[in-house]
Backbone bond lengths (Angstrom), bond angles and torsions (degrees), N, CA, C in turn:
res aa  C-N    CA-C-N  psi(-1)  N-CA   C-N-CA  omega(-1)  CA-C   N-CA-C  phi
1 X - - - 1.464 - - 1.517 109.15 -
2 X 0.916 114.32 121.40 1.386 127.53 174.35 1.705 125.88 -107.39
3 X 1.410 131.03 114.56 1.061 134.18 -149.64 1.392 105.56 -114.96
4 X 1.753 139.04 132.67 1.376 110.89 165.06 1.626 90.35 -114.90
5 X 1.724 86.91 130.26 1.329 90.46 147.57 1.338 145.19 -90.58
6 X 1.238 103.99 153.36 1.699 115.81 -172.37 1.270 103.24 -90.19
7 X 1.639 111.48 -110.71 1.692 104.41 -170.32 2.029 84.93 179.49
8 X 1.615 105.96 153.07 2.010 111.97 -179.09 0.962 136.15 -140.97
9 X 1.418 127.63 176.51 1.419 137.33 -126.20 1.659 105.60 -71.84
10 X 1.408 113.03 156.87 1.511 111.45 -165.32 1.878 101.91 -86.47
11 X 1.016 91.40 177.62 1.845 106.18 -165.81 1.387 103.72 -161.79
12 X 1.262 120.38 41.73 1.857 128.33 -171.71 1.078 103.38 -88.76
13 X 1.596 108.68 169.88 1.492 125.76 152.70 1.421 128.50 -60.62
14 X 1.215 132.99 130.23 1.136 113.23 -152.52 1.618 100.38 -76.55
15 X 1.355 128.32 -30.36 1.468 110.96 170.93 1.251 126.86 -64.65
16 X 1.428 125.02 9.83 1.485 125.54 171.69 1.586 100.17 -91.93
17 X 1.139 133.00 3.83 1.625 117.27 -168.86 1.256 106.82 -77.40
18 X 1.096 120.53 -39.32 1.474 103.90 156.12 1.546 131.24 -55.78
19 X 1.170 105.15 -35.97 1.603 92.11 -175.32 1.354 106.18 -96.28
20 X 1.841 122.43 42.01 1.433 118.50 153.41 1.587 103.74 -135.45
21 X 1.147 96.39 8.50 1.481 115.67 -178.67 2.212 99.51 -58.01
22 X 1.511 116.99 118.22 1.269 118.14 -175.16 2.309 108.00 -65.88
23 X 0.790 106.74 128.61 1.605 109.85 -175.72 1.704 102.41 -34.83
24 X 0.961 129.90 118.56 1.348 134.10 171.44 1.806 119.19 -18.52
25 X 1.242 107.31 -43.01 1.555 102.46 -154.71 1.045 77.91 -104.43
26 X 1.756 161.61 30.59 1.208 137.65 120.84 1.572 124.41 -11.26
27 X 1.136 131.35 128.70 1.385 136.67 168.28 1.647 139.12 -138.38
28 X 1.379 98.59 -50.00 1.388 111.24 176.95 1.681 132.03 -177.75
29 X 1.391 127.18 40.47 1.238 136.37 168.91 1.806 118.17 -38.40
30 X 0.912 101.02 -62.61 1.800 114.70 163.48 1.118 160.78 -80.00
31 X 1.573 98.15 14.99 1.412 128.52 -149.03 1.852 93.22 -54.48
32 X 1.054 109.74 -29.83 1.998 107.11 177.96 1.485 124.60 -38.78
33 X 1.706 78.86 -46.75 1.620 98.85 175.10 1.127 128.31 -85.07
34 X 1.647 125.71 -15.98 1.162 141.40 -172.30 1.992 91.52 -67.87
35 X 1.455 102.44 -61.43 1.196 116.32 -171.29 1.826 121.85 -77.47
36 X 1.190 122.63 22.92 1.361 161.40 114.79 1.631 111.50 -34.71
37 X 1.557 80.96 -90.72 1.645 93.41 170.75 1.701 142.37 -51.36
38 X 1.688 92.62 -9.75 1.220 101.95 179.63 1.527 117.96 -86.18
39 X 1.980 100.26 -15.02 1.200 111.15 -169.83 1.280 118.14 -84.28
40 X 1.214 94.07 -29.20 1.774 122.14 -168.78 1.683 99.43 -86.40
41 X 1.287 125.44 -2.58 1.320 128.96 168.29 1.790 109.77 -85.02
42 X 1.431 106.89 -40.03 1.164 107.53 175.28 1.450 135.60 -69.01
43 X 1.713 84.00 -41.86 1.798 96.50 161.86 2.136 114.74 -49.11
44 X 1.603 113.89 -39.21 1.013 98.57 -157.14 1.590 107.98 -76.15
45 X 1.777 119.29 -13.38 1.413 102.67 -170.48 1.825 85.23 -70.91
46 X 0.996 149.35 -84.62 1.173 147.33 -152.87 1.412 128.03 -22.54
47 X 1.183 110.04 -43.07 1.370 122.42 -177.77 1.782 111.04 -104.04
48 X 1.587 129.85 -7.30 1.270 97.59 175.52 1.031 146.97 -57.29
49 X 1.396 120.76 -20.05 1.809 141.24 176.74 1.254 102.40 -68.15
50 X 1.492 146.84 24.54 1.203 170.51 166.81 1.562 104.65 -78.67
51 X 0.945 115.13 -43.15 1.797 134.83 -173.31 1.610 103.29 -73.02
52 X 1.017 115.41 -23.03 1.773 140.17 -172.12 2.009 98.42 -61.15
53 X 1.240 87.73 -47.62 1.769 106.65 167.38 1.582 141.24 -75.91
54 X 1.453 89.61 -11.81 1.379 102.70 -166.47 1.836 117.34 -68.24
55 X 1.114 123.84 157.38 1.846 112.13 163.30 1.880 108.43 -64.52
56 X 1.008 90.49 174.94 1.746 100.45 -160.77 1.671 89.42 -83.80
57 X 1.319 135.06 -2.42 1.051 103.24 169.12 1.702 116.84 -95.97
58 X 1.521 94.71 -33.41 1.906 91.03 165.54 1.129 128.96 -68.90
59 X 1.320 117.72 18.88 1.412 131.84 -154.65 1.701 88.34 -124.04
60 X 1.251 122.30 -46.76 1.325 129.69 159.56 1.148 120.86 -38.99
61 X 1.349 116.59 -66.38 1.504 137.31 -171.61 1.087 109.59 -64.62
62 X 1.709 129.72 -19.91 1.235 110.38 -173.43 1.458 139.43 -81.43
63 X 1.674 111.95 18.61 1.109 114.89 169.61 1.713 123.16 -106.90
64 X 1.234 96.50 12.69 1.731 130.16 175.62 1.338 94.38 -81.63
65 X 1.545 107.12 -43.72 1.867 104.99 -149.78 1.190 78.79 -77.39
66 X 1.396 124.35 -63.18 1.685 120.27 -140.51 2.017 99.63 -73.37
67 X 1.042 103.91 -20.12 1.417 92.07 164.11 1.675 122.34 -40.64
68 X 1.451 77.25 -66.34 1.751 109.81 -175.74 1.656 107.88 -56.20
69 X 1.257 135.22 -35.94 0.945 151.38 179.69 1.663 105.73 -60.65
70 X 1.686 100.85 -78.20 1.906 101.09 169.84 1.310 111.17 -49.99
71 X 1.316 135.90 -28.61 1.717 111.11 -145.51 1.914 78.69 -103.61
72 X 1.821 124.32 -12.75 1.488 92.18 174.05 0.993 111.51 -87.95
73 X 1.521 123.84 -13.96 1.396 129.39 177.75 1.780 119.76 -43.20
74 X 1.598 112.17 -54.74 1.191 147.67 -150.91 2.284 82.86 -102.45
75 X 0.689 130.67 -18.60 1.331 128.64 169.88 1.656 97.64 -82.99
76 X 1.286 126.92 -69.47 1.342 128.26 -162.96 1.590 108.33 -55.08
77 X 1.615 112.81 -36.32 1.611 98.42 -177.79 1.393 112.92 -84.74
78 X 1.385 126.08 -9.03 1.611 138.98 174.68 1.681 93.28 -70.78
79 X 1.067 130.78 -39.80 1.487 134.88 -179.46 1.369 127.79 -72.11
80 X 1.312 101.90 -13.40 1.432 125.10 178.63 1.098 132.76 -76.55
81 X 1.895 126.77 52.55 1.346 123.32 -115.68 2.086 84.79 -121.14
82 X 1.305 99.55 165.29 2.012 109.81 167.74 1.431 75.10 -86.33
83 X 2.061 105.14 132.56 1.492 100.12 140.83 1.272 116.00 -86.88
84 X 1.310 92.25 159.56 1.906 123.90 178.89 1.065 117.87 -75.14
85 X 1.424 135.80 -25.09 1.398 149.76 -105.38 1.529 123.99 3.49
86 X 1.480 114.42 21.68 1.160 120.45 161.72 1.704 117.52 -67.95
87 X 1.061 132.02 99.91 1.637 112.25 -177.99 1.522 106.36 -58.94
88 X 0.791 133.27 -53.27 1.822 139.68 -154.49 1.418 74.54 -69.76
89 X 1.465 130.66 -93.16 1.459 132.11 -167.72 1.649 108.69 -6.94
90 X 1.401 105.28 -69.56 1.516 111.75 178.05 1.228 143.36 -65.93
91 X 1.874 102.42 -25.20 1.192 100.40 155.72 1.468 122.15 -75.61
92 X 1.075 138.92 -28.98 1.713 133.88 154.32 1.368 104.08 -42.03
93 X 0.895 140.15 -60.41 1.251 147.42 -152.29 2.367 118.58 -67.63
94 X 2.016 88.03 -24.64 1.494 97.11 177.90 1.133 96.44 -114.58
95 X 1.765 129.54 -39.25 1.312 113.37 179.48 1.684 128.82 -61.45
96 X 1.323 108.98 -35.28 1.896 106.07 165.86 1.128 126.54 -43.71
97 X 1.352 132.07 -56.48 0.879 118.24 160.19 1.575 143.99 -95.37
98 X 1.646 109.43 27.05 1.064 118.34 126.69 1.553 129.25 -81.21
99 X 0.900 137.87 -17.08 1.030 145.13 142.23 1.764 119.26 -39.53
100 X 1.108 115.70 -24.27 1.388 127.48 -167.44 1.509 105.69 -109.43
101 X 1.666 108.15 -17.39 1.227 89.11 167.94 1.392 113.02 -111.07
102 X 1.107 122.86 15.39 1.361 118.04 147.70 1.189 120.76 -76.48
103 X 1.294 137.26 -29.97 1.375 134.68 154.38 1.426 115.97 -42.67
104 X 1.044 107.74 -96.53 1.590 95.72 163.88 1.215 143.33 -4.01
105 X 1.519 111.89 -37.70 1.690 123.87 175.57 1.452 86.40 -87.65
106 X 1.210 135.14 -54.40 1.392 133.92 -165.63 1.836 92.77 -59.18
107 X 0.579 136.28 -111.63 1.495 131.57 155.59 1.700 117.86 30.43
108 X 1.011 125.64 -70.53 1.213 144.25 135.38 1.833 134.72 -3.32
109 X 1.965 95.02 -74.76 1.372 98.59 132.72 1.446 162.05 -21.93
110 X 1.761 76.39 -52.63 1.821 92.88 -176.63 1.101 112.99 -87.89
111 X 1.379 114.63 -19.68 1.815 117.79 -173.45 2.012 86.59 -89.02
112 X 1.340 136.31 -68.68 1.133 113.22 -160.06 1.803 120.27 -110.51
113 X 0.945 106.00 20.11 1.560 122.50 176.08 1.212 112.34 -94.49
114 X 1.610 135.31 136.41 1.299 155.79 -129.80 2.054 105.57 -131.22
115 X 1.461 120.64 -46.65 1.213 155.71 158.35 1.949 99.89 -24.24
116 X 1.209 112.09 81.57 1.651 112.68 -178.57 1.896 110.25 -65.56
117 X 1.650 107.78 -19.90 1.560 104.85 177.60 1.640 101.85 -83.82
118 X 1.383 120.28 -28.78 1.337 116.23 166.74 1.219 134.74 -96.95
119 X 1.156 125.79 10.03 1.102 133.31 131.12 1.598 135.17 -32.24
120 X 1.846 90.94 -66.98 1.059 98.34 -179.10 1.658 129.24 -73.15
121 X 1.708 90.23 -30.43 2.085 96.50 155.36 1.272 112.07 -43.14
122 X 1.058 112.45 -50.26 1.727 114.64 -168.56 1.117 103.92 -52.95
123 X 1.624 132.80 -69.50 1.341 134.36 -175.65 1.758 101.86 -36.68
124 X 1.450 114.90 -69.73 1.364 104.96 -173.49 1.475 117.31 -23.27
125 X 1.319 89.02 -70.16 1.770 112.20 179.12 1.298 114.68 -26.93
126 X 1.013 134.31 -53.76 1.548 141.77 173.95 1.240 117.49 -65.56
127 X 1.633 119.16 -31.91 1.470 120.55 173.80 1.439 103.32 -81.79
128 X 1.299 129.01 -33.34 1.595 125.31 -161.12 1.606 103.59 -74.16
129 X 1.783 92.22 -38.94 1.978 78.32 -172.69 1.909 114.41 -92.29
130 X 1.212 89.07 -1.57 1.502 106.91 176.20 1.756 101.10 -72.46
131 X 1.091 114.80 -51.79 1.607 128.03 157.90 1.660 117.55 -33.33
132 X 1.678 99.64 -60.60 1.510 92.85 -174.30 1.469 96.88 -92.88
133 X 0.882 131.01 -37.83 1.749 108.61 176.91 1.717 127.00 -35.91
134 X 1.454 103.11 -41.63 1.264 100.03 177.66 1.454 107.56 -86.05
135 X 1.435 125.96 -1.87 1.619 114.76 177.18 0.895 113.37 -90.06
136 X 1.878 141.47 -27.49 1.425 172.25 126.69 1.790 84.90 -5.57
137 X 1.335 109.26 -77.13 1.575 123.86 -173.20 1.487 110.61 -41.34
138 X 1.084 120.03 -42.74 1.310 134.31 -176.39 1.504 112.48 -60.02
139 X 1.153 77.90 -61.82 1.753 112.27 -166.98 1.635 98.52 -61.58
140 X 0.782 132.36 -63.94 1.863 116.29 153.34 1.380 132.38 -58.09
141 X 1.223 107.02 11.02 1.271 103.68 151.87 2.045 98.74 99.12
142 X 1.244 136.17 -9.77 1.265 135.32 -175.15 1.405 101.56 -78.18
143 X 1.712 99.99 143.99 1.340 118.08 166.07 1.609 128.47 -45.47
144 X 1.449 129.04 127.77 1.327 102.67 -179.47 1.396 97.68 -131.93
145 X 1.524 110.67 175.79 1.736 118.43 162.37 1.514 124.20 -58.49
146 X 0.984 146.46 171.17 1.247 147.46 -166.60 1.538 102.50 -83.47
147 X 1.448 100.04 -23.75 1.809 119.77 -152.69 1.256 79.34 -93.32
148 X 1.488 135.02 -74.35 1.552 134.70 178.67 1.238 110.98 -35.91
149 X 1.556 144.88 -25.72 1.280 163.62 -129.01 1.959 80.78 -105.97
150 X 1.695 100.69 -80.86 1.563 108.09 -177.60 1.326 111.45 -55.15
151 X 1.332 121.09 -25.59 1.854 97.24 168.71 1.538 131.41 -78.58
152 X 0.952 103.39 -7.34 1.348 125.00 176.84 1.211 126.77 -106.82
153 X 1.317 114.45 -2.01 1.504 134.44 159.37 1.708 107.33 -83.35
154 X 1.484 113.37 -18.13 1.041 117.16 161.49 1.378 133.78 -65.61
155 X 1.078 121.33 -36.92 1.609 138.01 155.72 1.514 127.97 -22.96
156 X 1.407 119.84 81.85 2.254 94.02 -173.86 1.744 98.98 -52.83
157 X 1.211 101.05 144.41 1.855 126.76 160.79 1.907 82.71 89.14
158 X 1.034 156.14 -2.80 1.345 136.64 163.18 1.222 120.73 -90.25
159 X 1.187 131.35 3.03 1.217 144.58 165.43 1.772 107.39 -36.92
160 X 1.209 99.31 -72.14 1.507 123.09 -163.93 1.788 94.74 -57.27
161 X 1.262 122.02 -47.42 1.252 131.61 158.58 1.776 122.54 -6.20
162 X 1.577 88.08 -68.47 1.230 115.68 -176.36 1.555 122.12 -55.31
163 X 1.005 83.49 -70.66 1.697 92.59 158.57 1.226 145.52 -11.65
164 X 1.503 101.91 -68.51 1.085 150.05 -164.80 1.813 109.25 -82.64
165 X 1.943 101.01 -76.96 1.241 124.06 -141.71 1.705 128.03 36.44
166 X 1.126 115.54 78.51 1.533 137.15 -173.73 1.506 106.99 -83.17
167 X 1.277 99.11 149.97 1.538 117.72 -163.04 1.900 94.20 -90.93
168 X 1.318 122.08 147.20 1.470 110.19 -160.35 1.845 81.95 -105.18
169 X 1.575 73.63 159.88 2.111 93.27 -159.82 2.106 86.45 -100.01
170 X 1.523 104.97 -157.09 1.415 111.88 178.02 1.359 97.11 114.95
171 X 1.618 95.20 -169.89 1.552 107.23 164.29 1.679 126.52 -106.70
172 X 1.241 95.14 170.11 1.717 92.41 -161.24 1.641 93.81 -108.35
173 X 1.336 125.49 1.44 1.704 112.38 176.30 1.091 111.95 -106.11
174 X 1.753 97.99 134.81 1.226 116.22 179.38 1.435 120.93 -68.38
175 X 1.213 105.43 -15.83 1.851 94.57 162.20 1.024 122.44 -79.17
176 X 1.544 128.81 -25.54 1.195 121.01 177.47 1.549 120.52 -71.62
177 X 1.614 108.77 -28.86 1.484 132.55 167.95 1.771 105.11 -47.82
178 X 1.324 128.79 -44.48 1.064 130.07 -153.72 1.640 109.22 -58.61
179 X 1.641 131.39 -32.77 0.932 114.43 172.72 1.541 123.32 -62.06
180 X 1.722 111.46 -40.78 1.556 115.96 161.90 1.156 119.58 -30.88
181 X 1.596 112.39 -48.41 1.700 118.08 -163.84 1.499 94.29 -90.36
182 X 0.940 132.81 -20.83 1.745 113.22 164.40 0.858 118.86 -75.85
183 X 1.384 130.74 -15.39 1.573 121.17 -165.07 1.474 88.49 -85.64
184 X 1.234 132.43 -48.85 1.889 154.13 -175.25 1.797 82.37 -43.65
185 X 0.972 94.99 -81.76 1.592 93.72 -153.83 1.729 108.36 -57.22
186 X 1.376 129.99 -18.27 1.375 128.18 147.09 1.154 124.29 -51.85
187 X 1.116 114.05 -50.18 1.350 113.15 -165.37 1.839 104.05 -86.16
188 X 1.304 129.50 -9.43 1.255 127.66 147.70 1.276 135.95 -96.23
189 X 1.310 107.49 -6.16 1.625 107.64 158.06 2.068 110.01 -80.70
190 X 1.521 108.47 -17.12 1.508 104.08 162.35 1.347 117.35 -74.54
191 X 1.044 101.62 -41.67 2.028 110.50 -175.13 1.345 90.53 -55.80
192 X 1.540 132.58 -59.92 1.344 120.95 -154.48 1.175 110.65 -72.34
193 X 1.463 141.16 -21.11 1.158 153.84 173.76 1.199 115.49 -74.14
194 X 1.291 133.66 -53.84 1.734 140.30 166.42 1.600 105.26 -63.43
195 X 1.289 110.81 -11.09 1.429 85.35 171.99 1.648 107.26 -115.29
196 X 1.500 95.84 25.88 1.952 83.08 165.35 1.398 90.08 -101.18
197 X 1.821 105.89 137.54 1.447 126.56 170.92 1.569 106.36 -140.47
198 X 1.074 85.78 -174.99 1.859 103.62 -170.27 1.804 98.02 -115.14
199 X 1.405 99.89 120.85 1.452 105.05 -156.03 1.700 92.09 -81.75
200 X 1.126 107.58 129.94 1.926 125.71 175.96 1.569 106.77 -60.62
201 X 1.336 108.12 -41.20 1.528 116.18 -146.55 1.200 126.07 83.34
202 X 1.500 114.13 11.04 1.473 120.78 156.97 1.507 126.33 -105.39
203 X 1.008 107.97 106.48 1.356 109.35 -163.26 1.389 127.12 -66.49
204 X 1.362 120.57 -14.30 1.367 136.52 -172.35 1.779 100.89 -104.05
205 X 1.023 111.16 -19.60 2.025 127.80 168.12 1.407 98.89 -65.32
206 X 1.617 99.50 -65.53 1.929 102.81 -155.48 1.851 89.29 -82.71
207 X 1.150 129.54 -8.48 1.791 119.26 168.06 1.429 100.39 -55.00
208 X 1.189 104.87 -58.70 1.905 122.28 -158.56 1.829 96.77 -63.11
209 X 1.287 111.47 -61.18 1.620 116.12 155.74 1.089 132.37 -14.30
210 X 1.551 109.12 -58.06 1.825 108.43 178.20 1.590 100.93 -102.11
211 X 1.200 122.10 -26.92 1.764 113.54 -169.13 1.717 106.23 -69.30
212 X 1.628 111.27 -38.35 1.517 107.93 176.82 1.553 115.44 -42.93
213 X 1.572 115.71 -49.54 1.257 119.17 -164.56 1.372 107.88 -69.86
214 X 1.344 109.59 -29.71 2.047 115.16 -161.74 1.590 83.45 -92.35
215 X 1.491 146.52 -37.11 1.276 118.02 153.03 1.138 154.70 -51.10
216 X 1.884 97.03 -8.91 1.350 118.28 -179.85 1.548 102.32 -87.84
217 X 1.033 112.25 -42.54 1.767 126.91 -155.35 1.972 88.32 -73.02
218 X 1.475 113.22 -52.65 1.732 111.36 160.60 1.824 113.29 -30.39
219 X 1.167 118.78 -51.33 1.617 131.50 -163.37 1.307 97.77 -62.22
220 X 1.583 102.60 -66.61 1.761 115.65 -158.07 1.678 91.90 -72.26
221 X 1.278 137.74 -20.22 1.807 121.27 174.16 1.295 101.21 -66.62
222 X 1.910 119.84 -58.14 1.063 131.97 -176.97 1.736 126.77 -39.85
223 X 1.463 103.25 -24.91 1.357 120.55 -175.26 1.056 88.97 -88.20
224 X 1.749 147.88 -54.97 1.275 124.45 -165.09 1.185 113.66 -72.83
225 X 1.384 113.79 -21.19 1.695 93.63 176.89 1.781 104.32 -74.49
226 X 1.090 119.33 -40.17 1.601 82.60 -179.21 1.893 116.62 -82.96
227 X 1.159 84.52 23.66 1.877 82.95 165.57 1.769 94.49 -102.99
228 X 1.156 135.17 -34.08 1.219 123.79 -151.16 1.415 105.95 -118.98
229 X 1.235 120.47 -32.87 1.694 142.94 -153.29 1.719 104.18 -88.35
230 X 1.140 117.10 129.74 1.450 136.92 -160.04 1.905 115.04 -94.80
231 X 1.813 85.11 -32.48 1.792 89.49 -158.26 1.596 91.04 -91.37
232 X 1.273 91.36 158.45 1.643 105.40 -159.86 1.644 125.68 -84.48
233 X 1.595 99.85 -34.01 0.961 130.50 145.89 1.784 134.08 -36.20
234 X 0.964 103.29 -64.86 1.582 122.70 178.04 1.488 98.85 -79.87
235 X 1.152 108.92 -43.94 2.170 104.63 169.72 1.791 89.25 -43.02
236 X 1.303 117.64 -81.32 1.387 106.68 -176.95 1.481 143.27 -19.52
237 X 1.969 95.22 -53.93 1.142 111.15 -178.19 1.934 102.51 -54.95
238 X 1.341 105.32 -76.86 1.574 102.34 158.81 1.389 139.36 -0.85
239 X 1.087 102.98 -46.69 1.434 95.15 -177.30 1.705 91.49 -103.08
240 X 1.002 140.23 -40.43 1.603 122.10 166.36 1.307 109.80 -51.90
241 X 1.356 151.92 -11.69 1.339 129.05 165.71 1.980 108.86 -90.86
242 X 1.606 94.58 -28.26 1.622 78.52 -179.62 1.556 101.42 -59.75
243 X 1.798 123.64 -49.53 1.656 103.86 -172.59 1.165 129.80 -38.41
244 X 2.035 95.29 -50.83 1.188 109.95 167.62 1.529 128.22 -20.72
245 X 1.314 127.14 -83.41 1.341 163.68 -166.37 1.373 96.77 -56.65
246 X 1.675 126.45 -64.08 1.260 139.35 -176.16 1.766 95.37 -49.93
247 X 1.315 118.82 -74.06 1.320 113.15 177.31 1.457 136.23 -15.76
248 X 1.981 86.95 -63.77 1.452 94.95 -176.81 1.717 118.82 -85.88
249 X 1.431 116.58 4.52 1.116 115.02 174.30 1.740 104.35 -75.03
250 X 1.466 89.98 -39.05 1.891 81.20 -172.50 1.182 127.75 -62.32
251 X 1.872 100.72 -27.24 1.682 109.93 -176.93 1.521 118.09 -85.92
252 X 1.511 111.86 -10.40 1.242 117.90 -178.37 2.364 89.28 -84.57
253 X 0.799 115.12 -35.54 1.670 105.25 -175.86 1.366 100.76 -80.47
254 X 1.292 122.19 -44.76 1.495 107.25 171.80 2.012 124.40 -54.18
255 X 1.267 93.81 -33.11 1.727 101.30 164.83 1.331 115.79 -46.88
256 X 1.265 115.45 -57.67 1.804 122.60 -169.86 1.172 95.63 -94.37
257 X 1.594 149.15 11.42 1.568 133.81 171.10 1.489 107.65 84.66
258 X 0.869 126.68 27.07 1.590 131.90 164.03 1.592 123.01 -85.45
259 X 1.053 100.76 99.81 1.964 112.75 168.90 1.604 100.59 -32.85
260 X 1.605 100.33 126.86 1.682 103.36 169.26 1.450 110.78 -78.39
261 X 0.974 94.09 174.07 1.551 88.10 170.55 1.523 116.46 -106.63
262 X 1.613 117.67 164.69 1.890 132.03 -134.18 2.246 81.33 -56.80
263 X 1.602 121.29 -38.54 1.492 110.15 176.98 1.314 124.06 -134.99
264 X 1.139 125.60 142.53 1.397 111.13 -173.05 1.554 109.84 -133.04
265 X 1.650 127.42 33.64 1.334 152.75 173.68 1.654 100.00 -51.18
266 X 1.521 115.99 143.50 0.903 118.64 156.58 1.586 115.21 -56.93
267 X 1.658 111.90 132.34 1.443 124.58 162.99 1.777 115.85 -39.88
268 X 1.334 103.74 -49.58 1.687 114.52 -171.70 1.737 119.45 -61.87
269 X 1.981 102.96 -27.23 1.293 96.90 -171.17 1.743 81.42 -178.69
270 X 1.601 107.67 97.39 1.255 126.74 167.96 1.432 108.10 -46.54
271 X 0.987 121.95 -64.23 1.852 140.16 -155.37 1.613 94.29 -73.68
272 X 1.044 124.51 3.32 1.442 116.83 178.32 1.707 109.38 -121.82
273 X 1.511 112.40 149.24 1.449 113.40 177.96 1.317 86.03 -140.08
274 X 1.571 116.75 133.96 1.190 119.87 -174.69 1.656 109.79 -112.62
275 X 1.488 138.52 110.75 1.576 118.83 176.59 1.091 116.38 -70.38
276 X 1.371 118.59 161.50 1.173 120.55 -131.25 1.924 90.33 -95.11
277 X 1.367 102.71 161.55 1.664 118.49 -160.33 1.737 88.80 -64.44
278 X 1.581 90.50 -168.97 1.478 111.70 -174.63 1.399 92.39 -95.79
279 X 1.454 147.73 148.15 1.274 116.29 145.97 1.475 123.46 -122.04
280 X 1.084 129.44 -172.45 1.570 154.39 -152.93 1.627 104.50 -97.19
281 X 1.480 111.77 101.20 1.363 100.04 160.98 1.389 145.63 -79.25
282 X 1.399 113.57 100.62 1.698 112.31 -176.98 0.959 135.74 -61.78
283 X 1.841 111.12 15.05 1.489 118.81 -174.76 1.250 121.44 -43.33
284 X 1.912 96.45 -60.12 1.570 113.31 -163.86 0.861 133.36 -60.84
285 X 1.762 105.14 -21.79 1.808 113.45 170.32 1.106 118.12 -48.77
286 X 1.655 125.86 136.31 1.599 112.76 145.87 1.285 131.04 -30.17
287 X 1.143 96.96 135.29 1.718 97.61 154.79 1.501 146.56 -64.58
288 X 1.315 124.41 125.11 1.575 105.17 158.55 1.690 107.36 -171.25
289 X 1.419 88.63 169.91 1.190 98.53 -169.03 1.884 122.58 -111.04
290 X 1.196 103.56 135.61 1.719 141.72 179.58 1.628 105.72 -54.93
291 X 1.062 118.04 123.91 1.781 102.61 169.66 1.500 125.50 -80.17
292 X 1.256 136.72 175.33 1.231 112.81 -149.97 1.586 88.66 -102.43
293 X 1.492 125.18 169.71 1.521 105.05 161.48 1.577 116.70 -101.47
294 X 1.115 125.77 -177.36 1.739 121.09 171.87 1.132 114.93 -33.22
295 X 1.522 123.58 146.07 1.445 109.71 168.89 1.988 109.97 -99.22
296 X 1.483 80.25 145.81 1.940 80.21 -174.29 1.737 98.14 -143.51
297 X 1.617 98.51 129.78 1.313 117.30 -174.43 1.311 136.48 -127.88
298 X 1.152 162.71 97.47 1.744 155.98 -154.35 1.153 88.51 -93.83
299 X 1.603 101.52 129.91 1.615 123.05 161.54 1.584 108.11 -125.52
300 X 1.636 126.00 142.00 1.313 113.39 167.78 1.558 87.23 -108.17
């Protein structure tokens, strides 16, 4: 049995809903993949009574998967954006809510994962992209909370952002956009592929399993914007999520006993190791809760 996971449902503060809130004029960048996903929705009513068979520990796990399953589901059609031929525009526009579905998996984690070093990744995880979401937000120019304001003051190079909130510069043709949007849609037709696995029944194994790849698929967007991306700002933001990401990929394999690999340097600037930021506590927010989206699953 072979399972792909997706990514699940939110469990935030309720004053962060805005700052995971996807940029309005989202529409459709990926529609390839959307319609992938539409297929792989159909496959899952057919085959869930499949689980009926499973050992008692995948039988456990399976409300981890189907988390993970809705919240990537509900990520991929948020990604599904009209380009603008703005690159910066568009990359805000696919990275938020990718960004959101790493929360969610982080999220996910924390409710059924056992792993006390991943745990505590997870928490990061939720503050870091909770951080750049609202600086992304900024950084195009959208209204935010005062509270979204301080997480995104957290950000190095979004500062100036803040301040400000500046309208993002570039070009506006979509043909010229098209190499941006290929590299996007490569680098998420890999993510979606590296993250189909064969679920262990360890839930803190198959976390590290699918989050490596959706941290990777973060890197390789992040890289096109500073191959393609104009605003100066979001160049910044960029390269704080590749450290970001690079970081936490290594500490999430060192958690489960996984050999790093011979380097694990930021892409943006080898010769630099950055410690890690201050961050933002989301204690104080209220609570509340996100609805879940459909659940959608691949079985062979």
């Amino acid at each position: 049995m072979k399972i792909m996971i997706l990514a699940p449902p939110r469990v935030l503060p309720p004053a962060l809903l805005c700052a995971t809130k996807p940029c309005a004029s989202a529409c459709s960048i990926l529609s390839s993949l959307l319609l992938a996903g539409a297929v792989s929705l159909a496959a899952v009513a057919a085959v869930l009574p499949a689980w009926a068979d499973s050992s008692t520990s995948l039988t456990a796990e399976r409300p981890f998967i189907d988390e993970n399953n809705a919240a990537m589901a509900k990520m991929m059609a948020a990604m599904a954006i009209r380009p603008t031929g703005n690159v910066d525009h568009d990359f805000v526009a696919i990275m938020i809510p990718h960004h959101q579905g790493a929360i969610d998996m982080a999220q996910a984690e924390l409710r059924y994962g056992q792993n006390q070093q991943l745990l505590r990744i997870s928490q990061e995880v939720v503050v870091e992209q909770l951080q750049e979401i609202a600086a992304m937000r900024i950084t195009v120019g959208e209204k935010v909370s005062p509270y979204e304001a301080m997480l995104a003051a957290n950000v190095p190079g979004a500062a100036a952002a803040v301040a400000r909130a500046p309208r993002t510069g570039g070009t506006l043709s979509v043909a010229a956009e098209s190499p941006f949007l290929k590299e996007n849609d490569t680098a998420m037709t890999k993510m979606t592929d590296d993250m189909t696995i064969k679920p262990t029944g360890e839930i803190d194994r198959d976390f590290v399993a699918m989050m490596v790849p959706h941290h990777q698929g973060a890197i390789d967007m992040a890289q096109a914007e500073l191959r393609y991306g104009r605003n100066v700002q979001l160049r910044h933001i960029a390269q704080e999520i590749i450290v970001d990401e690079v970081q936490e990929i290594a500490l999430m394999r060192l958690a489960v006993g996984e050999a790093l690999p011979p380097s694990i340097a930021s892409p943006t600037d080898p010769s630099q190791v950055r410690a890690p930021k201050a961050q933002t506590a989301i204690g104080p927010a209220p609570q509340m809760s996100m609805q879940m989206a459909p659940h959608q699953t691949t079985m062979d």
